[in-house]
Phi, psi and omega in degrees: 000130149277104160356130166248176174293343188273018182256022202245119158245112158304116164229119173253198207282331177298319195306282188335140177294132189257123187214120179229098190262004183090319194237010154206140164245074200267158151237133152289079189298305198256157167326128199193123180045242157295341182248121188256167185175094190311343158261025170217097187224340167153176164260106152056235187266356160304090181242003162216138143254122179231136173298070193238151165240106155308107164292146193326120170081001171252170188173163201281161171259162176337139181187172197245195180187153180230102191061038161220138161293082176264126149259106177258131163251109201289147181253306172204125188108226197195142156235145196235112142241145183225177226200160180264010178253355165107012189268153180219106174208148169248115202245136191249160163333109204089339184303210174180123158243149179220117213223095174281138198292310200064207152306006166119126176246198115233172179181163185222168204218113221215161155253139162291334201282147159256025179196009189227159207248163162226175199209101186240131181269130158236118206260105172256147170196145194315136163270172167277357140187188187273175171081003183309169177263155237251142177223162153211163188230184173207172168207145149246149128358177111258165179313281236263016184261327171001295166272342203286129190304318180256162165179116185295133154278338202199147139172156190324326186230013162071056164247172233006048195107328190275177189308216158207131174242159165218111231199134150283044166277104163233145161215140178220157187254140169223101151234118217231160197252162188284121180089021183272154156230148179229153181257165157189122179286160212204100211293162164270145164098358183243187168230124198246119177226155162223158193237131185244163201248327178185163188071178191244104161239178160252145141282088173066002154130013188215135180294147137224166187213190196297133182120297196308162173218159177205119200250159147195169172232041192222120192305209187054182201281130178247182220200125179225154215200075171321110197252025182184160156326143186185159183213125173224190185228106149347060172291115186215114206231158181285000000 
């Protein structure tokens, strides 16, 4: 069976919410710091996508968390992070950190650069429960990921490579050449949300483009189909 497009609830990239601190520039897929909007509080355990662009040499400062999964997937530029659990990395473009808060962490989230702006998506999602003991993970590319159309990035138990949440959570990167399609089945009882990062596809016959996100909970197969060059992001959640 196929998703059709009237099973699609849309958000689109104008819709998010905004925040322009001069040294950051965000969007909001979800309720998020000042900006609230009691019908945008998250997908299932997906509760935050924030859009950001770090200006050179600026950055978030220390600060703690608790009982979240956070992830960042750097888009362009570099992020230097570091952490009370002893971690330090500098993450490039395609990469992935995932830092589960547990019972409490701090970290800080820096652009490196004195001249180049970066730009990263920051993902938080609920764990499955509290009080864990606080951990982190990455995922890099490999040469063969390069082209690949689908390719897991996150999921419960760190297979094929990937980071580990602890979530009944996978996201996989779809990057697709113009006119390529990739499927993914889509199991009952779960949710499928995506984000697209840059470029133009269908989702099931409805178009987006960068910025935009799109959900559905209506099982069978979805189809995503590159009408420009593109890169998004997967959710598919418990």
């Amino acid at each position: 069976m196929k998703t059709t497009a009237t099973d699609l609830t849309v958000r689109r990239a104008g819709e998010r919410g905004h925040a322009d601190h001069g040294w950051l520039n965000s969007f909001h897929s979800f309720s998020f710091a000042d900006y609230h909007d009691p019908a945008q509080m998250g997908f299932r355990s997906l509760r935050v996508i924030n859009d950001d662009r770090v200006a050179p040499g600026q950055g978030f400062g220390t600060h703690p968390h608790r009982d979240m999964e956070i992830f960042s997937y750097v888009l362009a530029g570099a992020l230097a992070h570091k952490d009370s659990l002893g971690n330090a990395r500098m993450l490039k473009p395609g990469q992935v950190q995932l830092m589960s808060a547990g019972r409490g962490v701090t970290h800080s989230e820096f652009n490196p650069s004195p001249s180049e702006p970066a730009h990263f998506l920051q993902i938080w999602i609920l764990p499955r429960e509290r009080g864990l003991t606080p951990s982190y993970t990455e995922w890099h590319p490999a040469a063969e990921h390069a082209a690949a159309p689908k390719v897991l990035l996150i999921s419960p138990e760190g297979r094929e490579g990937s980071a580990t949440i602890h979530q009944d959570a996978d996201v996989y990167r779809i990057r697709l050449t113009t006119g390529e399609t990739v499927t993914h089945e889509l199991k009952s009882g779960r949710g499928a949300w995506l984000q697209v990062t840059d470029g133009t596809l269908t989702f099931n016959g409805t178009e987006l483009t960068t910025g935009d996100g799109a959900s559905t909970e209506a099982p069978g197969k979805l189809t995503f189909t590159a009408t420009r060059p593109v890169e998004a992001i997967l959710f598919d959640l418990k």
